[in-house]
N, C-alpha and C positions, 0 to 999 in steps of 0.2 A: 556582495556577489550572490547573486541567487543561480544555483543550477538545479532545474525540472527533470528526473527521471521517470518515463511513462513507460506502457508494457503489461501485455496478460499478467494472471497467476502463472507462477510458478518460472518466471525468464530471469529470474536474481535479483530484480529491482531491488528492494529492501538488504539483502547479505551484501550487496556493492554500495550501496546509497551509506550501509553503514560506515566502511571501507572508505568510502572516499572522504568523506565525511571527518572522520578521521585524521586521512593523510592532511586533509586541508587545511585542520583547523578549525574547521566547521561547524555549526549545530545539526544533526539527523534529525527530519521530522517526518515520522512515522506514518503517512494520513491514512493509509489502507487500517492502520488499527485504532485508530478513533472512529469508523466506518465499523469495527469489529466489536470496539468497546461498546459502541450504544446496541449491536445486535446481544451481543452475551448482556447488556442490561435488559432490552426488551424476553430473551428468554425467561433471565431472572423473574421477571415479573408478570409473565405470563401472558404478553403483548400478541396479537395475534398481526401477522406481517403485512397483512392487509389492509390492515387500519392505520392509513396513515397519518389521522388526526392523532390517534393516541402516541404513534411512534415521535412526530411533532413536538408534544407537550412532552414527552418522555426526553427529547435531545436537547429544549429549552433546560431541563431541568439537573442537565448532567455535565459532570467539571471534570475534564477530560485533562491531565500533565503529562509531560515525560521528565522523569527521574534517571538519572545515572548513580550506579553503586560504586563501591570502592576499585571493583573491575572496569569501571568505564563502563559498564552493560544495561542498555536502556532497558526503565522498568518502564511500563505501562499505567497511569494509576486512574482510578475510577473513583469522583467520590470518597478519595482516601483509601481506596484499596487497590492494594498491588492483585489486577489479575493479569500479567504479563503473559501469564503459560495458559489461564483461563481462555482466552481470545484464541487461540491457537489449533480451539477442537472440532472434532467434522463436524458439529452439531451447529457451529460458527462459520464452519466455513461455507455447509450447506445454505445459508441463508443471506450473506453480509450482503451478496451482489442486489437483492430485493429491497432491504433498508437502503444501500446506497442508489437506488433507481427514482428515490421520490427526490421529487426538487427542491421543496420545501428541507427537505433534510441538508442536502448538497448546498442550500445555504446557507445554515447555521455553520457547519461545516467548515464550507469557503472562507468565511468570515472569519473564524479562527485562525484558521491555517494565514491566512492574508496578515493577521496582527502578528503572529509568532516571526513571520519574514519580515515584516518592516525595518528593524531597527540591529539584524545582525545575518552575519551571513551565512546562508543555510544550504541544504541539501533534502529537496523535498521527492517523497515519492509516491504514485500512488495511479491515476487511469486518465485524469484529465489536465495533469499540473500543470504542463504547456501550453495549454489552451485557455484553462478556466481561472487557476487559484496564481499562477505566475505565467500571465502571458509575457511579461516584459522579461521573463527570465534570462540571462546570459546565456547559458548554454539548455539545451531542453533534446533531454538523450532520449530514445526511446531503445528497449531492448525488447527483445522476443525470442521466441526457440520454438524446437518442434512441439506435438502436443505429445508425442513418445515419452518424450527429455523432460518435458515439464511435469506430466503424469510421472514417471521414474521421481524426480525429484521432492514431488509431494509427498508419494509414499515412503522413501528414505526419512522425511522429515517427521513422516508422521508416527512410524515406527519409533524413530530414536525417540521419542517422548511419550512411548507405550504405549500408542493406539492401534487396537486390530483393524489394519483395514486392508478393504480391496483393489488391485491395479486398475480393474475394467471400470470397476463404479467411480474410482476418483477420475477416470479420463472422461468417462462419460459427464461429471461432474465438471471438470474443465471445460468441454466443450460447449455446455450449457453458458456456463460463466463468461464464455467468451462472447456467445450469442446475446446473453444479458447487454454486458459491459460495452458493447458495441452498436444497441441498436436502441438504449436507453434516449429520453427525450434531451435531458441535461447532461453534460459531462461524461458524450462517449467518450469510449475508448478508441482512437484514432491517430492515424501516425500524420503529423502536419509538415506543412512544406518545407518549414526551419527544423522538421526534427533529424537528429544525426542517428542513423540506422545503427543498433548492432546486433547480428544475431548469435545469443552467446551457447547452442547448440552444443557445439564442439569446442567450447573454449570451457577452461577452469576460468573458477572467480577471480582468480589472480592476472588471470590474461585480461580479463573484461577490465578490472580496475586499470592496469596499464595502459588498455588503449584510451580508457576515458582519460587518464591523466596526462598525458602525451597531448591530444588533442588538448585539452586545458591550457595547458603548458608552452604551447605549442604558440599562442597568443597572447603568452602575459611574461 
């Protein structure tokens, strides 16, 4: 079973993908943060984002897992290092939409993501999964919200992990990211004809995961 979850920053893809994931049985595959991983590497080393030969030889060279701990809690690893909470800072998140815009990237990328699904069944998420990395997917959700709810949500997340930041700047920052992610050459962001709408605005995560499971459910 492969199910595709597509959708801006900040519409729950990833907190639900974990979730279902979960309920199902399933494996989570993160892609939005192997997109994250090679940008905190290119910070690390001083990559300048424009250069997309160097970001290129920099994602050949980078061994992207996902780990589970004794909590069931996916860790991130790079290289052998756990930066799970690394990936997660505005310095990363300022920039991930620009590494993920080159093609050359999007297919190293792809490529992985495409072996990890082969042979088990998964729960992928991330801007293009329905279209690009699992078009044949079973079910291919796309979720979205306001940019209020999504800017709200950013910075509740960003706070709980200690970072000072701005409402207006990170909305403005959404905004941007949404303009990127959608008007990229390879692997917009795009809602496709098979995909099943939800807009989780006004729903708690719990609501989302129900209806996605229901629907599931609904046909097996």
């Amino acid at each position: 079973m492969k199910i595709a979850i597509d959708g801006p920053a900040g519409a729950g893809k990833s907190t639900v993908a974990r979730m279902l994931a979960r309920e199902l049985g399933y494996v989570y595959i993160d892609t939005g943060a192997m997109y994250r991983t090679l940008t905190w590497k290119a910070l690390q080393n001083g990559i300048d984002f424009s250069n997309s030969s160097a970001l290129f030889q920099l994602a050949e060279n980078t061994f992207i897992r996902f780990e589970y701990n004794s909590s069931q809690e996916q860790k991130v690893i790079c290289d052998d290092q756990d930066i799970t909470l690394q990936i997660r800072s505005p310095e990363v998140n300022s920039s991930v939409s620009i590494v993920a815009s080159y093609a050359s990237i999007r297919e190293i990328m792809v490529k992985q993501q495409q072996l990890m699904a082969e042979a088990i069944s998964v729960v992928m998420d991330g801007r293009d999964i329905g279209e690009c990395v699992l078009p044949d997917a079973d079910y291919k959700f796309f979720l979205t919200a306001s940019i209020d709810e999504r800017a709200r949500r950013r910075v509740d997340e960003l706070r709980h992990k200690g970072y000072e930041v701005n409402e207006d700047l990170i909305k403005t920052e959404i905004v941007r990211r949404d303009e990127n992610d959608s008007h990229r050459e390879v692997g917009a962001l795009k809602i496709l004809p098979d995909s099943i709408i939800i807009d989780t605005s006004n729903l708690a995560i719990g609501q989302v995961l129900n209806r996605m499971l229901s629907i599931i459910r609904e046909d097996n």
